[in-house]
N, CA, C, O and CB atoms as a CASP TS submission, in Angstrom:
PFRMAT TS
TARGET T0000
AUTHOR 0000-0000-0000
METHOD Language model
MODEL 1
PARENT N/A
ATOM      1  N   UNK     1       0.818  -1.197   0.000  1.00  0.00           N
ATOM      2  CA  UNK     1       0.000   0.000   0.000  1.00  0.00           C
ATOM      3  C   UNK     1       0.864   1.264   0.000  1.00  0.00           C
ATOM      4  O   UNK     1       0.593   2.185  -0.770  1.00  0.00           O
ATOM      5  CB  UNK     1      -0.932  -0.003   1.205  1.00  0.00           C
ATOM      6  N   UNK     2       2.117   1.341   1.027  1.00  0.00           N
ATOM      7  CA  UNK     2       2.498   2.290   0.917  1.00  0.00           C
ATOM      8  C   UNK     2       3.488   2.381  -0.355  1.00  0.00           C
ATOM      9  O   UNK     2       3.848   3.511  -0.684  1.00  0.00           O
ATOM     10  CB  UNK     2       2.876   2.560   2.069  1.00  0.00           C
ATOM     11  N   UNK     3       3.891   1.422  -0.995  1.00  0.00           N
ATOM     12  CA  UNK     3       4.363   1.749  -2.366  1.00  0.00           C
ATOM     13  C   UNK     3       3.580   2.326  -3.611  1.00  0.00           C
ATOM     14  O   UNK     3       3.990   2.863  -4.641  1.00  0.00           O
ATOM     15  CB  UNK     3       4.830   0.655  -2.779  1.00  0.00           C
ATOM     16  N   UNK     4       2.465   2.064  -3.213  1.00  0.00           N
ATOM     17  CA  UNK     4       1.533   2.764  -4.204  1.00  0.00           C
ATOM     18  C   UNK     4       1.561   4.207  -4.132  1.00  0.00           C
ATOM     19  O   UNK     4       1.774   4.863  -5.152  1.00  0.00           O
ATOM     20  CB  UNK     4       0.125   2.359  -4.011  1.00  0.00           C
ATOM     21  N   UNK     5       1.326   4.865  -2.791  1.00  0.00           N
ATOM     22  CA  UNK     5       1.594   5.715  -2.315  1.00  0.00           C
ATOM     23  C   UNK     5       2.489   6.575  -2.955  1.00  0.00           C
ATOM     24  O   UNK     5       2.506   7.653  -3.549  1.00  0.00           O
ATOM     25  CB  UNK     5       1.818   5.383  -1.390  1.00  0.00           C
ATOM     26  N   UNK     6       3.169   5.738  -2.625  1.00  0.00           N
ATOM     27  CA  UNK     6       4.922   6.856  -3.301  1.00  0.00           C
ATOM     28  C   UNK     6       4.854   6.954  -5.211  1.00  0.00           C
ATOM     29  O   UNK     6       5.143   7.885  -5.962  1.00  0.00           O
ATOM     30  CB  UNK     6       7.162   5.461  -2.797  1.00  0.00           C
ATOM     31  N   UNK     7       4.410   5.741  -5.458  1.00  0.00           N
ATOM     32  CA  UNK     7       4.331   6.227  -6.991  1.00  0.00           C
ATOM     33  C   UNK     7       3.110   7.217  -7.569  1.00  0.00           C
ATOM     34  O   UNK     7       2.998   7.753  -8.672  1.00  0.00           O
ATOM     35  CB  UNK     7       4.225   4.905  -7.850  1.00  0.00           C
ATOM     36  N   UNK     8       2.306   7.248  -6.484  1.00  0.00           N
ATOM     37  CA  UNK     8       1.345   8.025  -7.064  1.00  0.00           C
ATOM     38  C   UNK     8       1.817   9.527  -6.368  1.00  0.00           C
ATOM     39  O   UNK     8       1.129  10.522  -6.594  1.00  0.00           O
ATOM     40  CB  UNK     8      -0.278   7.424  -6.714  1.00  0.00           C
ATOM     41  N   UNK     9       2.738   9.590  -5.721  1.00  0.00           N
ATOM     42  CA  UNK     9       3.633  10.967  -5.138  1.00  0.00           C
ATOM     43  C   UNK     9       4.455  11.193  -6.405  1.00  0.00           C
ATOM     44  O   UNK     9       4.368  12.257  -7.016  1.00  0.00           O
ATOM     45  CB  UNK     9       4.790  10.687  -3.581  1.00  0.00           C
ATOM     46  N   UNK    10       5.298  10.140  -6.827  1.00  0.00           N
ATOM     47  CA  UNK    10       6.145  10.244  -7.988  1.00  0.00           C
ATOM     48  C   UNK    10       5.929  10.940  -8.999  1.00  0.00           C
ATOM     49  O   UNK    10       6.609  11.831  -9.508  1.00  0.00           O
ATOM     50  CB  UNK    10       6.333   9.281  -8.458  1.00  0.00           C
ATOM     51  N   UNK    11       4.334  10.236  -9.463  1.00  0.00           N
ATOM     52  CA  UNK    11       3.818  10.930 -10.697  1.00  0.00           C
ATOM     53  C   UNK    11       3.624  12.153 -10.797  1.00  0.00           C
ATOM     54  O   UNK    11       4.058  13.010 -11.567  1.00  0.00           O
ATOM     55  CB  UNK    11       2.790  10.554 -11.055  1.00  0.00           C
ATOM     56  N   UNK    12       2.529  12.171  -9.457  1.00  0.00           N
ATOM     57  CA  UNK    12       2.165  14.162  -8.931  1.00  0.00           C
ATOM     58  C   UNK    12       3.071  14.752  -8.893  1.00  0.00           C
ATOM     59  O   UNK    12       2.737  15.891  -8.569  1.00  0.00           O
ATOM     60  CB  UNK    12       1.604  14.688  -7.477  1.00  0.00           C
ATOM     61  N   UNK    13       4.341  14.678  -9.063  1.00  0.00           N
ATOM     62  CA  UNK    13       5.622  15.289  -8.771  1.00  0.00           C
ATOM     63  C   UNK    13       6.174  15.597 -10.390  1.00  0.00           C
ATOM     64  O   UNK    13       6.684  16.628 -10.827  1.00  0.00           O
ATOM     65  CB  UNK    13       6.680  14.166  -7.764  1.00  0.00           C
ATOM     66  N   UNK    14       5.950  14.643 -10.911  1.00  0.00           N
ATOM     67  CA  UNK    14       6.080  14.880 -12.468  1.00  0.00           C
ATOM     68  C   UNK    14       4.980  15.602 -13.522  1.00  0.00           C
ATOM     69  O   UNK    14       5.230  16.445 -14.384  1.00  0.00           O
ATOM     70  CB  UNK    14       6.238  13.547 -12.988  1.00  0.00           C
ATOM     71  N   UNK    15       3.955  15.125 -13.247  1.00  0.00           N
ATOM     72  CA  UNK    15       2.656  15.901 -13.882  1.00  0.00           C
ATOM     73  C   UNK    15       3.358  17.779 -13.360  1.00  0.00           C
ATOM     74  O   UNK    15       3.417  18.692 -14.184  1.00  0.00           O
ATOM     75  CB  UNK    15       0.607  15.191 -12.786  1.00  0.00           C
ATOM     76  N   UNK    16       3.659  17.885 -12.331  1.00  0.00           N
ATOM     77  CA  UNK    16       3.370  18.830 -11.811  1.00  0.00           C
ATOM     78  C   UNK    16       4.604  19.480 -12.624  1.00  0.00           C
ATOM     79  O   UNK    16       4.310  20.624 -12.971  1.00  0.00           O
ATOM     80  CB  UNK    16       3.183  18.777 -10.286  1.00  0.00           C
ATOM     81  N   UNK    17       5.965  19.072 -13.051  1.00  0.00           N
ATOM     82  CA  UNK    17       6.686  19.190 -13.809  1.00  0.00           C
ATOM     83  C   UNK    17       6.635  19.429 -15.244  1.00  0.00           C
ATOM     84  O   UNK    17       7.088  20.303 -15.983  1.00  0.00           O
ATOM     85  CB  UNK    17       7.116  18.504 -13.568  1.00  0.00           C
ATOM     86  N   UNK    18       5.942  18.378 -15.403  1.00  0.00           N
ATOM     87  CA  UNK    18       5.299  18.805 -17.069  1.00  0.00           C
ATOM     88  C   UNK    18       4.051  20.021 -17.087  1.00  0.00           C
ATOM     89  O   UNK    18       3.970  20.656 -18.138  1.00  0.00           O
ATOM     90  CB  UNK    18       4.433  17.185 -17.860  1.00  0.00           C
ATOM     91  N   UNK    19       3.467  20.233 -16.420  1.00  0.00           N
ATOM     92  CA  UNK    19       2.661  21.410 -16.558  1.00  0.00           C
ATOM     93  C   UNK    19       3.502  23.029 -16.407  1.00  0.00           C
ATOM     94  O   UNK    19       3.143  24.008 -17.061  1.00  0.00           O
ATOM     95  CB  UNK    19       1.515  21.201 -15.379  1.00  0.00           C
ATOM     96  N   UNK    20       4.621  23.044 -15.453  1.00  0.00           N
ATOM     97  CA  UNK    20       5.089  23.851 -15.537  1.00  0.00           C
ATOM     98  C   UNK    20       5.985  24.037 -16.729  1.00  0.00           C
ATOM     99  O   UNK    20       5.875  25.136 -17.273  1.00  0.00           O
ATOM    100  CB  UNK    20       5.423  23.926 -14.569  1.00  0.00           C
ATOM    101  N   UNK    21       6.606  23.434 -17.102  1.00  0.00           N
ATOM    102  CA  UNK    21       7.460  23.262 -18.528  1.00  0.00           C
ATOM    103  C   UNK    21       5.822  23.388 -19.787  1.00  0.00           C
ATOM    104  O   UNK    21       6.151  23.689 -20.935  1.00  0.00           O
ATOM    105  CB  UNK    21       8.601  21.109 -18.556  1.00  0.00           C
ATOM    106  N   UNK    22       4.857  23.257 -19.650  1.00  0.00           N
ATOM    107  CA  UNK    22       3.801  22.855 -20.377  1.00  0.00           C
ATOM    108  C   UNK    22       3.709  24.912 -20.756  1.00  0.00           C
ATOM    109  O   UNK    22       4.104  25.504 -21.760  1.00  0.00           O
ATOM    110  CB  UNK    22       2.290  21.709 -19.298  1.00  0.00           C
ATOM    111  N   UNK    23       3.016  25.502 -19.448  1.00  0.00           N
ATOM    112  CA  UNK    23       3.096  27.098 -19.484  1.00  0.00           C
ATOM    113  C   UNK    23       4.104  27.548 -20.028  1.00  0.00           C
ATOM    114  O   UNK    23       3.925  28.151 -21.086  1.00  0.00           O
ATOM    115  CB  UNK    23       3.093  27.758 -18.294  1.00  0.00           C
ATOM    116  N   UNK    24       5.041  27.456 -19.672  1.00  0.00           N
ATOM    117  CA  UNK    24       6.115  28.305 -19.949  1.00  0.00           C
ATOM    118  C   UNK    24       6.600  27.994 -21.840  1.00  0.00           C
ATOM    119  O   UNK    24       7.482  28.558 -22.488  1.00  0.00           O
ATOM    120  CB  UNK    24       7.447  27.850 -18.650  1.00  0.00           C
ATOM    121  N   UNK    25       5.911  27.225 -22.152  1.00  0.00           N
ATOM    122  CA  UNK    25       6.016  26.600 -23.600  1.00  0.00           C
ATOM    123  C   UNK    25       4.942  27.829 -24.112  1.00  0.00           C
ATOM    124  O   UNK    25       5.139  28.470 -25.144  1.00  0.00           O
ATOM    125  CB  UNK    25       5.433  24.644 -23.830  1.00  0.00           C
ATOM    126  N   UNK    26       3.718  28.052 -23.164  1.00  0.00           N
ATOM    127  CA  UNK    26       2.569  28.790 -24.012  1.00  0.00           C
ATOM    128  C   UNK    26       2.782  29.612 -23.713  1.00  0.00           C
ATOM    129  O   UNK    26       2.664  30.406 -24.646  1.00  0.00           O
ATOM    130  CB  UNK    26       1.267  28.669 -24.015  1.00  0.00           C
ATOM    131  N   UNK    27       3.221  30.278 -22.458  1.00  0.00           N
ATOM    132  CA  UNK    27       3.508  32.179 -23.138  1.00  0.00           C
ATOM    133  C   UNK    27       4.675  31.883 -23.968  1.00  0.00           C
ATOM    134  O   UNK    27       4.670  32.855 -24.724  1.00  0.00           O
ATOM    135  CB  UNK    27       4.078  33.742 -21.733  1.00  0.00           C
ATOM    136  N   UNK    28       5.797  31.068 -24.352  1.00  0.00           N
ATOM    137  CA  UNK    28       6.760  31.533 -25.806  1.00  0.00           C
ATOM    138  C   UNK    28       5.947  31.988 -26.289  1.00  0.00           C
ATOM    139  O   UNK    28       5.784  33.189 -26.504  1.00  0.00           O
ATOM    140  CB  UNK    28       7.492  30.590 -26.846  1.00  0.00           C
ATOM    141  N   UNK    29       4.972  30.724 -26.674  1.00  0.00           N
ATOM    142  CA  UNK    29       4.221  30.692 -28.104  1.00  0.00           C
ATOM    143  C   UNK    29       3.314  32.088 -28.560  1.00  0.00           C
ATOM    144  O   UNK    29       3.182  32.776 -29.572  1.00  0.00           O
ATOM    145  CB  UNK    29       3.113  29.364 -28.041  1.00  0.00           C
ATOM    146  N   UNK    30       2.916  32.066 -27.516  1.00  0.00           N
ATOM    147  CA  UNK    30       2.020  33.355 -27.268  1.00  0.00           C
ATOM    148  C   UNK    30       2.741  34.756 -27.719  1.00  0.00           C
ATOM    149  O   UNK    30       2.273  35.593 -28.491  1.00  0.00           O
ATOM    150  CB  UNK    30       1.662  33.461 -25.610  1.00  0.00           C
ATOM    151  N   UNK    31       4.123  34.802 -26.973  1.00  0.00           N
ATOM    152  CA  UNK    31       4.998  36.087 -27.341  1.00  0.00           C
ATOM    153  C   UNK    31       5.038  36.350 -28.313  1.00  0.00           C
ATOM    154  O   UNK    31       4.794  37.427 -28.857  1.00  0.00           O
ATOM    155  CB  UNK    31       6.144  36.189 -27.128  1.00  0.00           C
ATOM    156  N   UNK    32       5.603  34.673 -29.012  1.00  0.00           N
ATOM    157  CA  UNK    32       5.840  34.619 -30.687  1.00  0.00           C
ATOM    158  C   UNK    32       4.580  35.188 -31.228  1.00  0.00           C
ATOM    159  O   UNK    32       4.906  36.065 -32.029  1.00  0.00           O
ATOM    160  CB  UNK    32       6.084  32.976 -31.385  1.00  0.00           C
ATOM    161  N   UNK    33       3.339  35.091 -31.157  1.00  0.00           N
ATOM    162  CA  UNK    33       2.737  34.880 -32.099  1.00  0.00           C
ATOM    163  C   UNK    33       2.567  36.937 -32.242  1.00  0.00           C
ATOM    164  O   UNK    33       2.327  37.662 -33.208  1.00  0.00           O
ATOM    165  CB  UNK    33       1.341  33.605 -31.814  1.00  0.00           C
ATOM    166  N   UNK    34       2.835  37.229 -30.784  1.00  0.00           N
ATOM    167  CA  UNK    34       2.132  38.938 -30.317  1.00  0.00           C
ATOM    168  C   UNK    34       3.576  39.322 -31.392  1.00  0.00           C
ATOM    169  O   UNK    34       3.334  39.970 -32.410  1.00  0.00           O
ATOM    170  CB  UNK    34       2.126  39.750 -27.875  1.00  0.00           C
ATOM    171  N   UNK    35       4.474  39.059 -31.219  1.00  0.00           N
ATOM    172  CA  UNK    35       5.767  40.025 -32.072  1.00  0.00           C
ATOM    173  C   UNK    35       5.223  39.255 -33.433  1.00  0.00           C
ATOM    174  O   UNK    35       4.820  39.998 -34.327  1.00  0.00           O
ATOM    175  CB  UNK    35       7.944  39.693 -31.547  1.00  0.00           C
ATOM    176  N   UNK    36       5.189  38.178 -33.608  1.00  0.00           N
ATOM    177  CA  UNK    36       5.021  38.359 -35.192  1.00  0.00           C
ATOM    178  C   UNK    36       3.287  38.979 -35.828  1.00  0.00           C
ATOM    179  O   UNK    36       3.372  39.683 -36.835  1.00  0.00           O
ATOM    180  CB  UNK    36       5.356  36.588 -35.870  1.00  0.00           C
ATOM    181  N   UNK    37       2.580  38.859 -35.560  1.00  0.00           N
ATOM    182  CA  UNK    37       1.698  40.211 -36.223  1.00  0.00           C
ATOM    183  C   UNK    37       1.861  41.036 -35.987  1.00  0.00           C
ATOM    184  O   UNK    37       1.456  41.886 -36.780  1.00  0.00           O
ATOM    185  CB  UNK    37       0.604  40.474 -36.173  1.00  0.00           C
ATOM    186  N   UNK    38       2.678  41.594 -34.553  1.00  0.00           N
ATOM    187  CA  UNK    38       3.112  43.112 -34.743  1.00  0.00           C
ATOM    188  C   UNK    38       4.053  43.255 -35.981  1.00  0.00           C
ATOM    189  O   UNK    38       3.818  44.248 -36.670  1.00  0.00           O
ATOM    190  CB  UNK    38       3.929  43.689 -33.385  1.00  0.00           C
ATOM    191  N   UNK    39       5.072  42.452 -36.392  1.00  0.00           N
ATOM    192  CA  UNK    39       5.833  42.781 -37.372  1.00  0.00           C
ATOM    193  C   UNK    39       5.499  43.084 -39.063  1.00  0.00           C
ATOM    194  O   UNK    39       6.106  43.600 -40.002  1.00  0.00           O
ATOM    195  CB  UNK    39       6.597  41.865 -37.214  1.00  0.00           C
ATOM    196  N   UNK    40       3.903  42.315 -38.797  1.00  0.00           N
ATOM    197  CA  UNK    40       3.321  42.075 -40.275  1.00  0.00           C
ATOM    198  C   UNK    40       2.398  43.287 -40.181  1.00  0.00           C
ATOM    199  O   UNK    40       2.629  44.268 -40.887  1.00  0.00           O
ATOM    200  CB  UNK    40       2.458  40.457 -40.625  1.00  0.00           C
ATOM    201  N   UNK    41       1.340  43.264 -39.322  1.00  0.00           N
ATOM    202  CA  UNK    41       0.677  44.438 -38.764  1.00  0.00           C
ATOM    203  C   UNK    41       1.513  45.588 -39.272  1.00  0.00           C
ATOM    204  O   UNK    41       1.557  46.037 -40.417  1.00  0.00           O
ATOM    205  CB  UNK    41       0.570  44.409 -37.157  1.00  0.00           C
ATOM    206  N   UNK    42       2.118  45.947 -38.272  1.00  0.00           N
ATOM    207  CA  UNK    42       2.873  47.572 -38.062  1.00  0.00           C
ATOM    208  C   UNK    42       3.326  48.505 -39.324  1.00  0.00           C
ATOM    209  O   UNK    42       3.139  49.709 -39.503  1.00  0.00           O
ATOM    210  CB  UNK    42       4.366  47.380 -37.241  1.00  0.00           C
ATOM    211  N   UNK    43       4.162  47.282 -40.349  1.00  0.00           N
ATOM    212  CA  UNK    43       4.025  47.887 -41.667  1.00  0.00           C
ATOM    213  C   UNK    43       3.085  47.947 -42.488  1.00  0.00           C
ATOM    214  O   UNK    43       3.201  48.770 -43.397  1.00  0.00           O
ATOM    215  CB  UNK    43       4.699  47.542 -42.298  1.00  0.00           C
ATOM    216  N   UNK    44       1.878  47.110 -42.429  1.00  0.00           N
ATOM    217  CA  UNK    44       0.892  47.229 -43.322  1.00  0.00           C
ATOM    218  C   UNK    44       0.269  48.302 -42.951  1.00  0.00           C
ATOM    219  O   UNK    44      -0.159  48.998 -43.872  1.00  0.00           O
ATOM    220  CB  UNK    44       0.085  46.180 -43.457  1.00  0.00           C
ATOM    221  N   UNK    45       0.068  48.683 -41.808  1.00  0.00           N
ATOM    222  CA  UNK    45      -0.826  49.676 -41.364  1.00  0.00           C
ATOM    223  C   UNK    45      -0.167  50.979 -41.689  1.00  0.00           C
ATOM    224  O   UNK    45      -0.948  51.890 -41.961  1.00  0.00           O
ATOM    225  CB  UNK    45      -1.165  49.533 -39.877  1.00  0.00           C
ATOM    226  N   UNK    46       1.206  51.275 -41.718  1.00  0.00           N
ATOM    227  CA  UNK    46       1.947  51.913 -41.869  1.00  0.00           C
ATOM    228  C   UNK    46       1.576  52.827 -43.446  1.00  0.00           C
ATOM    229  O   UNK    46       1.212  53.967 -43.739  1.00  0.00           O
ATOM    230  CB  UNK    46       3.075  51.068 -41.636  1.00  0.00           C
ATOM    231  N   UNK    47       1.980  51.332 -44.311  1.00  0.00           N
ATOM    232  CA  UNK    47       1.905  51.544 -45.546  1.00  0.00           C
ATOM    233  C   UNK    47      -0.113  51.893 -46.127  1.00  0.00           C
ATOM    234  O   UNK    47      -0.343  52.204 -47.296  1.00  0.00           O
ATOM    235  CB  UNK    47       2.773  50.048 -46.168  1.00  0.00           C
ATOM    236  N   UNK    48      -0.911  51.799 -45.411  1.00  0.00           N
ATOM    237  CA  UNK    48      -1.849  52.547 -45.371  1.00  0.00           C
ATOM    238  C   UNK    48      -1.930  53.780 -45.658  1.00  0.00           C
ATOM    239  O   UNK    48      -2.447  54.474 -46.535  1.00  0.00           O
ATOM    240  CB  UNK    48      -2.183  52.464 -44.556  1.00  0.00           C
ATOM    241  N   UNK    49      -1.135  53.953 -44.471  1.00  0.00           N
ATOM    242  CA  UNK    49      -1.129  55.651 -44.658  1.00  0.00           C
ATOM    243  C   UNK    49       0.010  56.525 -45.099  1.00  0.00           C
ATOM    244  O   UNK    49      -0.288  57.711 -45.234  1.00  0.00           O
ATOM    245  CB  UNK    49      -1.402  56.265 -43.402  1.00  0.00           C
ATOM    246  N   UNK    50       1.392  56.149 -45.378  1.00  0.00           N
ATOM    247  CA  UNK    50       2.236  56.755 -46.587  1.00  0.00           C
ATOM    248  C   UNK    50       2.089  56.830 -47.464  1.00  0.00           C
ATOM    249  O   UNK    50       2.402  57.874 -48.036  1.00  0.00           O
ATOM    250  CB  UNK    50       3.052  56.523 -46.889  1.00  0.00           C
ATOM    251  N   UNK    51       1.380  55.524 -48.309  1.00  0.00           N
ATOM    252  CA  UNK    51       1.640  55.127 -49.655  1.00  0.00           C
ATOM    253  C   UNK    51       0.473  56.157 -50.602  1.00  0.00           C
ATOM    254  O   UNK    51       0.593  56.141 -51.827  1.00  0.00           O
ATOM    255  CB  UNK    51       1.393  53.286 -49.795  1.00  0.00           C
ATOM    256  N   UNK    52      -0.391  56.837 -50.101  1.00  0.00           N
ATOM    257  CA  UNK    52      -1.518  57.787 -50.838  1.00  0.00           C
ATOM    258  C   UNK    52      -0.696  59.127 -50.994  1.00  0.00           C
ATOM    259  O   UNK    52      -0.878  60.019 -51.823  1.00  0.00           O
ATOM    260  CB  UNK    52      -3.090  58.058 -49.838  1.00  0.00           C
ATOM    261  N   UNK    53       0.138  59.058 -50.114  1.00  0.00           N
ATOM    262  CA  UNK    53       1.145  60.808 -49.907  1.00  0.00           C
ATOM    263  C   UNK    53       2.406  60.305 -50.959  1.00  0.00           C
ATOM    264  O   UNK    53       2.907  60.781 -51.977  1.00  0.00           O
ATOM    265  CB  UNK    53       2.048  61.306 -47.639  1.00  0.00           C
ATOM    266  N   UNK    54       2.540  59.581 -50.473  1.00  0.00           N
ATOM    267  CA  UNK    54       3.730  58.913 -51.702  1.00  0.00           C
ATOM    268  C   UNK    54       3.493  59.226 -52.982  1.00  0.00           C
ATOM    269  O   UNK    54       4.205  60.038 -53.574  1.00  0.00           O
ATOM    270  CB  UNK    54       3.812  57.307 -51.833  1.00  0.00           C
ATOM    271  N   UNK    55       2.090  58.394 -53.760  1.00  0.00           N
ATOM    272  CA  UNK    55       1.989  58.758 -54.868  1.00  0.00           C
ATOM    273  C   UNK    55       1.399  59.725 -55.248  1.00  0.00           C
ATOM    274  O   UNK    55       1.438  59.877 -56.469  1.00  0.00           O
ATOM    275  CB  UNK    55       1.707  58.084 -55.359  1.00  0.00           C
ATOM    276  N   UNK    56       0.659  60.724 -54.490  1.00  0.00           N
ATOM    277  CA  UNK    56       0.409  62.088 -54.868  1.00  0.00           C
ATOM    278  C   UNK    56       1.999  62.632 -54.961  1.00  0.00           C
ATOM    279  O   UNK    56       2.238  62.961 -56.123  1.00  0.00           O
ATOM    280  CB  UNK    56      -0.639  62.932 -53.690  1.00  0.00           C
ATOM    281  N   UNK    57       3.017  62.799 -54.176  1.00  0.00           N
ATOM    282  CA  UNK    57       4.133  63.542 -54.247  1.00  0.00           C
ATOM    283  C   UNK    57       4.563  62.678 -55.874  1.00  0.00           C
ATOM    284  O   UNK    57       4.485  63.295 -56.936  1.00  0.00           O
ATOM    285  CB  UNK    57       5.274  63.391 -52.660  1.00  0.00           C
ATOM    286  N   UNK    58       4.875  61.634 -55.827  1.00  0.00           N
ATOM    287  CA  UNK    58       5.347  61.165 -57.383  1.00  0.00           C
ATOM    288  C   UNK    58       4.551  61.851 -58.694  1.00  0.00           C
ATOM    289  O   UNK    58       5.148  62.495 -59.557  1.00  0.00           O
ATOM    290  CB  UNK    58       5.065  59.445 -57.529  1.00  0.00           C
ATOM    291  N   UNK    59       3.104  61.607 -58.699  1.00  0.00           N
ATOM    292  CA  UNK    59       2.405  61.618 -59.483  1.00  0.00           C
ATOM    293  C   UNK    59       2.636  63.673 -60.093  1.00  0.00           C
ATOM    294  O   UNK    59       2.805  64.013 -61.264  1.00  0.00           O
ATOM    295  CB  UNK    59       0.948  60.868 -58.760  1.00  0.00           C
ATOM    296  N   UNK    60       2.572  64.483 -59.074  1.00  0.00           N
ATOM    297  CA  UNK    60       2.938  65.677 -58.725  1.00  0.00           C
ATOM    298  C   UNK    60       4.365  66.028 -59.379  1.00  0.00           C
ATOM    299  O   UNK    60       4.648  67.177 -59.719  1.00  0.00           O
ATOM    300  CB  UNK    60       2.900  65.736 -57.256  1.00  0.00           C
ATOM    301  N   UNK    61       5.100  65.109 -59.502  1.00  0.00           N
ATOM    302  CA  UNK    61       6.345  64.980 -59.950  1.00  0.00           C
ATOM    303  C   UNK    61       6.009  65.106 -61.014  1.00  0.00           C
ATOM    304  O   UNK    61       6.102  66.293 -61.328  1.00  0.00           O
ATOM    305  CB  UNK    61       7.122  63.978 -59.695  1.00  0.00           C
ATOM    306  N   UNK    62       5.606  64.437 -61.882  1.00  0.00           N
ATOM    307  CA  UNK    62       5.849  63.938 -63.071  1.00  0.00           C
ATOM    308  C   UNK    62       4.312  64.778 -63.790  1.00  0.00           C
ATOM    309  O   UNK    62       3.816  64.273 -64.797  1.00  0.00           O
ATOM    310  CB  UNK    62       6.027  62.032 -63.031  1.00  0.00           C
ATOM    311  N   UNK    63       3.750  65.893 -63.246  1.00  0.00           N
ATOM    312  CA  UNK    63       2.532  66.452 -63.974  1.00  0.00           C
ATOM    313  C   UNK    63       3.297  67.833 -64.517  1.00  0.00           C
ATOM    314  O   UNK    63       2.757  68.579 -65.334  1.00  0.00           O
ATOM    315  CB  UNK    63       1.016  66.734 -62.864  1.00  0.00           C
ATOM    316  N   UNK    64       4.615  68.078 -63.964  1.00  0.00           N
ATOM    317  CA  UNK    64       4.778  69.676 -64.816  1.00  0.00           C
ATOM    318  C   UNK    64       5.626  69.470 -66.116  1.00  0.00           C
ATOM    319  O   UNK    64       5.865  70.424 -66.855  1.00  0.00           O
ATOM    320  CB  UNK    64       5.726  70.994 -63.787  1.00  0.00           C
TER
END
């Protein structure tokens, strides 16, 4: 009986191991995922709003 005991301490001791290694896997993932649409994001949104001033200044260029 009391060997049962201890392996079922063993396990809880490991579960409890793999869950912490388990989190710390999902905020990476999580970080990863927040920096990479910021990286895809930030310029698209960007290029929203330059790219109309852009080609008025070009287009402006090339009308005289």
């Amino acid at each position: 009986m009391e060997e049962l005991i201890t392996k079922i301490q063993e396990q809880q001791a490991k579960i409890d191991a793999i869950y912490i290694s388990v989190e710390k896997l999902r905020k990476y993932f999580m970080w990863t995922l927040i920096v990479t649409v910021a990286t895809v994001l930030v310029p698209l949104i960007a290029i929203i709003f330059i790219l109309p001033s852009l080609i008025g200044s070009i287009t402006a260029m090339y009308q005289q």
